[in-house]
C-alpha positions as CSV (number, residue, x, y, z in Angstrom):
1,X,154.6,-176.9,-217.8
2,X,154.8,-179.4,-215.7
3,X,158.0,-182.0,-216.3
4,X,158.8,-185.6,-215.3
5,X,161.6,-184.4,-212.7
6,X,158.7,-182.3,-211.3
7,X,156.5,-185.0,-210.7
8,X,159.4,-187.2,-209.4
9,X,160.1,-184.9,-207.1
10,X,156.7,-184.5,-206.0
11,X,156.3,-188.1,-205.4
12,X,159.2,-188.3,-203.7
13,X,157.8,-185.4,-201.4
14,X,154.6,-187.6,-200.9
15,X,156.4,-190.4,-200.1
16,X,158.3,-189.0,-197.6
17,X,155.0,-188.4,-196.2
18,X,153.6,-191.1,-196.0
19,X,156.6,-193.2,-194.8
20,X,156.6,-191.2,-191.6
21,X,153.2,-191.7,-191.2
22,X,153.6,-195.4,-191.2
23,X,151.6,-195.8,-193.6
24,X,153.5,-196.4,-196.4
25,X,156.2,-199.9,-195.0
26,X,156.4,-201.4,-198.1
27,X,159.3,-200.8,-201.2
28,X,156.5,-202.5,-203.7
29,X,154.1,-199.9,-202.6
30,X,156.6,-197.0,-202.8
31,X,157.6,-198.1,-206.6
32,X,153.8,-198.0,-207.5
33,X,153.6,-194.7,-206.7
34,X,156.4,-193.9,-209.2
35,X,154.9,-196.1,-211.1
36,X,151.1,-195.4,-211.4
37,X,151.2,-191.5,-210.9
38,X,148.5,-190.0,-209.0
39,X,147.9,-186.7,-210.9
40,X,146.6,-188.6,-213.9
41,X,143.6,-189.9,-211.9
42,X,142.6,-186.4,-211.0
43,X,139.7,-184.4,-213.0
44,X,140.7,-180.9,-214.7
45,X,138.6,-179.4,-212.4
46,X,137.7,-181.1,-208.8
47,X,137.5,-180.3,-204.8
48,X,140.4,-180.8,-203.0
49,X,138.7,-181.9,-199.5
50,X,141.6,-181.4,-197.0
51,X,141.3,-182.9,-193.3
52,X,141.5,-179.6,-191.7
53,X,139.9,-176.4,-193.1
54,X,137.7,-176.0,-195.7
55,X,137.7,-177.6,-199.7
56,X,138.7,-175.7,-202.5
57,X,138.1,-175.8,-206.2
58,X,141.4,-176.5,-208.4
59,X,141.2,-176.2,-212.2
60,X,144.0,-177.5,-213.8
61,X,143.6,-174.8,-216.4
62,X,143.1,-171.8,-214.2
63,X,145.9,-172.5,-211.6
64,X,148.1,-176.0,-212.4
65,X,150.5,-175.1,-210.0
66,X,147.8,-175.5,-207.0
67,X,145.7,-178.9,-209.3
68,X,149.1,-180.6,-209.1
69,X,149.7,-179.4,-205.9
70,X,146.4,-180.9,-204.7
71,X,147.4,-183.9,-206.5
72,X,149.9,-185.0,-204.3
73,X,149.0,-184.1,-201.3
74,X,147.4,-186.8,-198.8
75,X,144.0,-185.6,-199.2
76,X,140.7,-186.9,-201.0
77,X,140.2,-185.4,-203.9
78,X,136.1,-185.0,-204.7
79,X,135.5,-186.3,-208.0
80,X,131.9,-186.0,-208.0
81,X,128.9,-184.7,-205.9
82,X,125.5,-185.6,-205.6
83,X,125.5,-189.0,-207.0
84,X,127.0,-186.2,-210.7
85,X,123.8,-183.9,-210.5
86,X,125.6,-181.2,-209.1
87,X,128.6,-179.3,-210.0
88,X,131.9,-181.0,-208.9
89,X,133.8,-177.4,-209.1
90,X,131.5,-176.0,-207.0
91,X,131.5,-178.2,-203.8
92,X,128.4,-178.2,-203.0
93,X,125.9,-181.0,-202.1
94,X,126.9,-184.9,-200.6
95,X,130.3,-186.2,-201.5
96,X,129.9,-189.2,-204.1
97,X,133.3,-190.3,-205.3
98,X,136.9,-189.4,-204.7
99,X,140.4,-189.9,-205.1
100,X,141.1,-191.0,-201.5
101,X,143.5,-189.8,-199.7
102,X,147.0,-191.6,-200.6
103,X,148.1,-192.6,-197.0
104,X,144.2,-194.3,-196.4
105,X,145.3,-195.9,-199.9
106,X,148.5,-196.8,-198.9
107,X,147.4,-198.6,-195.7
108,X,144.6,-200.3,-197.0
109,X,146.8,-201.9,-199.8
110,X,149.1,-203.1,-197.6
111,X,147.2,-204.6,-195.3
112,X,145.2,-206.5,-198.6
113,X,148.9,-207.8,-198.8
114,X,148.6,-209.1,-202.4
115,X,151.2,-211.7,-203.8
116,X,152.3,-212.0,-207.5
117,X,149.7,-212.9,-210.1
118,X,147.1,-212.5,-206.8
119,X,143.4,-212.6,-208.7
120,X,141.9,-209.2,-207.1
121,X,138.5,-207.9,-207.2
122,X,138.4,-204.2,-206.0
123,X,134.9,-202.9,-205.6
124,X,134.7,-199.1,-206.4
125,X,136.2,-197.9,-209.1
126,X,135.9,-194.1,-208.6
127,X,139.0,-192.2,-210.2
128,X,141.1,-196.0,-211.1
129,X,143.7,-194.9,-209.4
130,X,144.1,-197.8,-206.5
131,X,143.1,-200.2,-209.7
132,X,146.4,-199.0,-211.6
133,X,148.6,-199.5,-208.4
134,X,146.9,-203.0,-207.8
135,X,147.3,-203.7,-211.7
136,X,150.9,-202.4,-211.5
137,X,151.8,-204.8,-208.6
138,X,149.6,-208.0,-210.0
139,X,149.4,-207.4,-213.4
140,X,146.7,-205.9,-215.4
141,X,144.8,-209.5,-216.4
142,X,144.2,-210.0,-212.4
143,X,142.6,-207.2,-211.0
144,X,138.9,-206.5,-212.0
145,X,137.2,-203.6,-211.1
146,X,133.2,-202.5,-210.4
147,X,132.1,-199.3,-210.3
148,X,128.4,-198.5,-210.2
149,X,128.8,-195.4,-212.2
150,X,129.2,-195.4,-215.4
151,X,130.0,-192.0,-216.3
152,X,132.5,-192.0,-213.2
153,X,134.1,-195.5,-214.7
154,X,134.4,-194.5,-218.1
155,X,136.9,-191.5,-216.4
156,X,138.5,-194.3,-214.6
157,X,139.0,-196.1,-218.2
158,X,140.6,-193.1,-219.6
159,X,142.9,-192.1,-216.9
160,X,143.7,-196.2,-216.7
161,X,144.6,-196.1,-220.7
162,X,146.4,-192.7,-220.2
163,X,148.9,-194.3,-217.5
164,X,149.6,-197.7,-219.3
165,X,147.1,-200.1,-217.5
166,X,144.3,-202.1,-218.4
167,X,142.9,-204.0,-215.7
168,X,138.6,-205.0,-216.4
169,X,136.6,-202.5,-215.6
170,X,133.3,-203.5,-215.2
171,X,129.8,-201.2,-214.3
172,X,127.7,-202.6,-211.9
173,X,126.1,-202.8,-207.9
174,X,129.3,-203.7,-206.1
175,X,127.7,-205.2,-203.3
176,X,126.8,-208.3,-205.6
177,X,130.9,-208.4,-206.6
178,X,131.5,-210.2,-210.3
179,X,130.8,-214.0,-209.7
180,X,131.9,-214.2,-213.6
181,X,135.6,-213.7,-212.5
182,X,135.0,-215.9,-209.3
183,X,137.4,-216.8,-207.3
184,X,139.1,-214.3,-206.3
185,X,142.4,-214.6,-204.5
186,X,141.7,-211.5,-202.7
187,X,139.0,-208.2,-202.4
188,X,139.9,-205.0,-202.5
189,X,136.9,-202.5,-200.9
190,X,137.5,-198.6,-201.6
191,X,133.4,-197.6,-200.0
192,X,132.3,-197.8,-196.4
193,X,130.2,-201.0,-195.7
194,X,127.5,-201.1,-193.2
195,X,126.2,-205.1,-193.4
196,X,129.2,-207.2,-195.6
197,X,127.0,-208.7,-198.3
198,X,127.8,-212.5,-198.0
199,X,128.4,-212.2,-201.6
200,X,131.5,-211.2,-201.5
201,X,132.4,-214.4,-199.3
202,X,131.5,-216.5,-202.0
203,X,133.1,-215.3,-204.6
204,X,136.9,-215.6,-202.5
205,X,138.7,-218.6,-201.8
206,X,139.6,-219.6,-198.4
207,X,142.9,-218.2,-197.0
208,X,141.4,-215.1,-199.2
209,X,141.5,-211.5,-197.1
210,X,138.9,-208.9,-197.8
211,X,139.5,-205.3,-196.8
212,X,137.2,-202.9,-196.6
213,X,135.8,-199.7,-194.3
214,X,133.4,-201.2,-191.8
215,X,130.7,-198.3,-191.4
216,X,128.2,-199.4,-189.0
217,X,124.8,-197.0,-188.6
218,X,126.6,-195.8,-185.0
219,X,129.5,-193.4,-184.7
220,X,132.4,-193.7,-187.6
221,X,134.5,-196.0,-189.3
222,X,136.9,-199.0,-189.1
223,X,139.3,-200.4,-190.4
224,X,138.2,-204.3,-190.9
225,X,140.0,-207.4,-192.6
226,X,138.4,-210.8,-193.0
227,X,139.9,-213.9,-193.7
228,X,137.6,-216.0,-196.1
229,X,137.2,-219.6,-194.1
230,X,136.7,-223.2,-195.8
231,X,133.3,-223.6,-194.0
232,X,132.5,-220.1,-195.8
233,X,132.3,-217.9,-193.1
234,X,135.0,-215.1,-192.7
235,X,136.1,-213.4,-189.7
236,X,138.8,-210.7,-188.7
237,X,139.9,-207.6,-186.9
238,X,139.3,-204.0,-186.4
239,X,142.2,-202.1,-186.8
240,X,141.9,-198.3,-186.8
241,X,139.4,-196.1,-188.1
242,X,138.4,-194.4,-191.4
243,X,136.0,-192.3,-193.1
244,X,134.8,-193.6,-196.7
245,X,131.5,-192.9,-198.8
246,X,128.8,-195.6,-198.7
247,X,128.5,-198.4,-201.1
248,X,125.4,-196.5,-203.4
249,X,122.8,-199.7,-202.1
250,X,123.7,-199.3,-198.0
251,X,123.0,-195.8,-198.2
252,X,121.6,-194.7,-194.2
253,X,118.2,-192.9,-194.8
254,X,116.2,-191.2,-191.8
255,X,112.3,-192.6,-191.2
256,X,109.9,-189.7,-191.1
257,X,108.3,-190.7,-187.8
258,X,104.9,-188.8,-186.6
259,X,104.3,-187.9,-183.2
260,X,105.1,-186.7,-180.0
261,X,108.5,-186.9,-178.0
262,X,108.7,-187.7,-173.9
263,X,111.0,-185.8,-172.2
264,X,113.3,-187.7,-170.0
265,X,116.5,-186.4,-167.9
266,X,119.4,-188.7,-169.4
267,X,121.5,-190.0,-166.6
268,X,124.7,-190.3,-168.4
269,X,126.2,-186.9,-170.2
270,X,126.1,-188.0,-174.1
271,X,129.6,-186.3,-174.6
272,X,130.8,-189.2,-172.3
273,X,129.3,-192.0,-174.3
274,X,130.5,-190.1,-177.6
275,X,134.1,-189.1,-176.8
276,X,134.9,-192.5,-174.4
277,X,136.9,-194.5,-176.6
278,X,136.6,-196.0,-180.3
279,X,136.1,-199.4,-178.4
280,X,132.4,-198.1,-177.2
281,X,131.5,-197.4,-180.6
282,X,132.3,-200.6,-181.7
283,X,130.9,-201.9,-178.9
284,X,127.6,-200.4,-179.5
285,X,127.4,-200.6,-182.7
286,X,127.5,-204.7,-182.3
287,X,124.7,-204.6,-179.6
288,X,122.8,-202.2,-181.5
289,X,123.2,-202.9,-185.2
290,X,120.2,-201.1,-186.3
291,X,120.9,-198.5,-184.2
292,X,122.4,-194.9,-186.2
293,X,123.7,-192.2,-184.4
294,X,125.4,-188.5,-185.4
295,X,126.6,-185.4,-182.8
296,X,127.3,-182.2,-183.3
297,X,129.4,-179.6,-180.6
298,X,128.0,-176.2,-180.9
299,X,130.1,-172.8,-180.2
300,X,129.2,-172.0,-177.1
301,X,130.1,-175.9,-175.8
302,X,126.1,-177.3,-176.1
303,X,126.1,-181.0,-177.6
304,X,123.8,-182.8,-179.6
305,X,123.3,-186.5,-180.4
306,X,120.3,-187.5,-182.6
307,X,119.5,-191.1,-182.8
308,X,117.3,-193.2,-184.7
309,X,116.2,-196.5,-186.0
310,X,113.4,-197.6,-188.4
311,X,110.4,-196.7,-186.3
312,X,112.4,-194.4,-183.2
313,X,114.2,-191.6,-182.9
314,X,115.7,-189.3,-180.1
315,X,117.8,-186.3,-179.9
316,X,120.1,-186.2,-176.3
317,X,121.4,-182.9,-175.4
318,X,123.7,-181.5,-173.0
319,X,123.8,-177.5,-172.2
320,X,126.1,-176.1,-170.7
321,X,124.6,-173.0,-168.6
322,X,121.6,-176.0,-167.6
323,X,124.6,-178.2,-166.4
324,X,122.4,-181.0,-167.2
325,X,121.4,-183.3,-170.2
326,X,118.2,-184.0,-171.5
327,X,116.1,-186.7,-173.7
328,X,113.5,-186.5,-176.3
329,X,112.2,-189.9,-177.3
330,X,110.0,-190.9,-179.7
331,X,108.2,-194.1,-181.1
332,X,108.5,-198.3,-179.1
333,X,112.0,-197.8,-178.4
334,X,113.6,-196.1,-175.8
335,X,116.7,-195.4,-178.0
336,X,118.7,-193.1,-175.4
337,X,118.3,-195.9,-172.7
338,X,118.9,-198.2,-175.0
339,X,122.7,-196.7,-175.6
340,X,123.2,-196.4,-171.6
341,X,122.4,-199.7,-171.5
342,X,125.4,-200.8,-174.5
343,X,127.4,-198.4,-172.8
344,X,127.5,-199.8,-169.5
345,X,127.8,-203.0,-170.9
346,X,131.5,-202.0,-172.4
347,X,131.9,-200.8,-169.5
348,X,131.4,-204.2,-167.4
349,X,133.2,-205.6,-169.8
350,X,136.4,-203.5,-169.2
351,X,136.4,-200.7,-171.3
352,X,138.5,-202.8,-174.0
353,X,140.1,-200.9,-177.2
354,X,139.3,-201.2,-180.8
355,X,141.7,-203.1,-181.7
356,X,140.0,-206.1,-179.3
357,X,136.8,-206.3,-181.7
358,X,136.3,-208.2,-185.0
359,X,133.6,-209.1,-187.1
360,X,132.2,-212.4,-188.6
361,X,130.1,-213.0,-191.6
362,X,128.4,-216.4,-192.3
363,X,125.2,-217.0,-194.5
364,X,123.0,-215.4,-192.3
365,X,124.4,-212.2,-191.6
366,X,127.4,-210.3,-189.4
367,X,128.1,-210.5,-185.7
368,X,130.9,-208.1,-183.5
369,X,132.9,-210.2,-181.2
370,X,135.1,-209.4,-178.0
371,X,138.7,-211.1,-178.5
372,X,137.8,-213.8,-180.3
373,X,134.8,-215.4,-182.8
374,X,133.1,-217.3,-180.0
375,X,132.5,-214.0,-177.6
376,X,129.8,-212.6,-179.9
377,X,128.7,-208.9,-177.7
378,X,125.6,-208.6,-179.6
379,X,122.7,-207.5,-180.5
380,X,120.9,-206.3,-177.4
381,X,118.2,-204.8,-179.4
């Protein structure tokens, strides 16, 4: 049976954690974790997804020791596969919603930076868990949440009630936010975001922050801050990288394209474009926003990179008993050429880190910008 000294010292364990991390700075946020615990938020049975290794089942009823366990460790927890057609316990099929992991938690709260009596609009629901520490640290009549889910929000309404917190919970497209409760003092984003629906710009006041995974099509995630401006435009930062599920609407689907490939020899080894430097992808991602791209490193050291767009697609190898790399190209675009190109382009540009990038969003889309808002990099394509 598990007792409130047990959980304590759990906490306290996860805590610990997460402090040397860095990314838990903040005695508010500590206190919420007391405060809001995490183990309420989690299924009786779910898939404990840890960074390294491979996901598990834990059934609070079969082993409780190992479901608490799982609980406060800082990893996701899966909540739910295949969009809830498959089952969670048996981890198979696409992840659909979690329990993040606390430290990506952690961080993201404290760089939303909330003040007292903040009005917060978190979009993604999933378990409720980051909308009980956000109602714990503004108060439950300031933070509304949307979840497009309803089965997953009505668990997140339960677990809320169970811990003490009532913030409004509301089931609906996030990517349209809740212009009912408009403003909003700040936004709170818990799903990777591709294009930042100008939406959510409108319905936060200037001086507002909204922090959210950036996702572009290319490479992985970032860390991305805006600052909402009175001309109602927003602009910020990268800072560091994640790895999020994607808002249900900007979902990435492959074109079935027809037709043959051309074979071309590729000048640069993909594993160096790949594995440069965080900086390139987000480099290339703002030159070549429609642009997606995924690799895979086989056992015996061969490389793949498939990339693709609406109407192109090509898959870049590198072997390494050829000691060469090739291309196979499909469709108008050159897409393989088309990443040299972005590439290079970093490249001339000094090779500059991630944390040199931001992003604006005005009324007519995003741009990526080099250092500051009036260096736009992109698109090239």
């Amino acid at each position: 049976m598990t007792t409130a000294a047990d959980v304590t010292s759990r906490i306290e364990a996860l805590a610990g954690v997460l402090t040397t991390s860095g990314d838990l700075t903040e005695p508010r946020w500590r206190e919420a974790l007391y405060e809001v615990p995490r183990h309420r938020f989690v299924p009786d049975v779910a898939w404990a997804a840890p960074t390294t290794g491979h996901g598990h089942r834990i059934d609070r009823t079969a082993d409780p020791e190992a479901w608490m366990a799982a609980a406060y460790a800082d990893h996701p927890i899966v909540i739910q596969f295949d969009d809830g057609a498959a089952d969670v316990g048996a981890g198979t099929g696409s992840y659909t919603s979690s329990l993040s992991a606390p430290g990506v938690v952690v961080d993201f709260l404290e760089r939303l930076n909330p003040f007292d009596d903040d009005r917060v609009l978190e979009i993604g629901t999933g378990s409720g868990w980051t909308a009980g520490l956000l109602a714990h640290r503004v108060g439950d009549g300031n933070v509304t949440s949307v979840e497009v889910d309803p089965v997953v929000s009505a668990f997140a309404a339960g677990s809320l009630k169970q811990a003490g917190y009532s913030p409004t919970l509301v089931v609906g497209d996030g990517a349209e936010g809740h212009p009912d409760g408009a403003p909003y003092d700040l936004m709170h984003v818990t799903c990777g975001v591709t294009t930042v629906p100008y939406a959510w710009v409108e319905q936060t006041r200037p001086g507002g922050a909204i922090v959210m995974p950036w996702m572009p099509e290319y490479a992985g995630g970032h860390k991305l801050k805006l600052t909402v401006r009175p001309d109602g435009t927003a602009s910020g930062r990268i800072s560091g990288g994640c790895d999020f599920m994607m808002l249900r609407s900007q979902r990435s689907a492959r074109s079935e394209l027809d037709g043959d490939y051309r074979e071309t020899a590729a000048m640069v080894d993909p594993r160096r474009i790949v594995w440069s430097a965080w900086g390139a992808d987000v480099a290339i991602a703002g030159m070549l926003p429609s642009m997606a791209g995924r690799h895979e490193e086989g056992e015996r050291g061969e490389f793949r990179l498939w990339l693709w767009t609406s109407d192109s697609d090509a898959l870049v190898t590198h072997a390494p008993d050829l000691g060469r790399s090739l291309a196979l190209q499909r469709g108008p675009r050159d897409l393989w050429q088309e990443i040299e190109d972005a590439y290079f382009a970093w490249v001339r540009l000094g090779e500059p880190g991630r944390d040199r990038f931001g992003v604006t969003v005005t009324p007519e889309g995003q741009q990526v910008w080099l250092d500051s808002p009036d260096r736009v990099i992109g698109p090239l394509a």
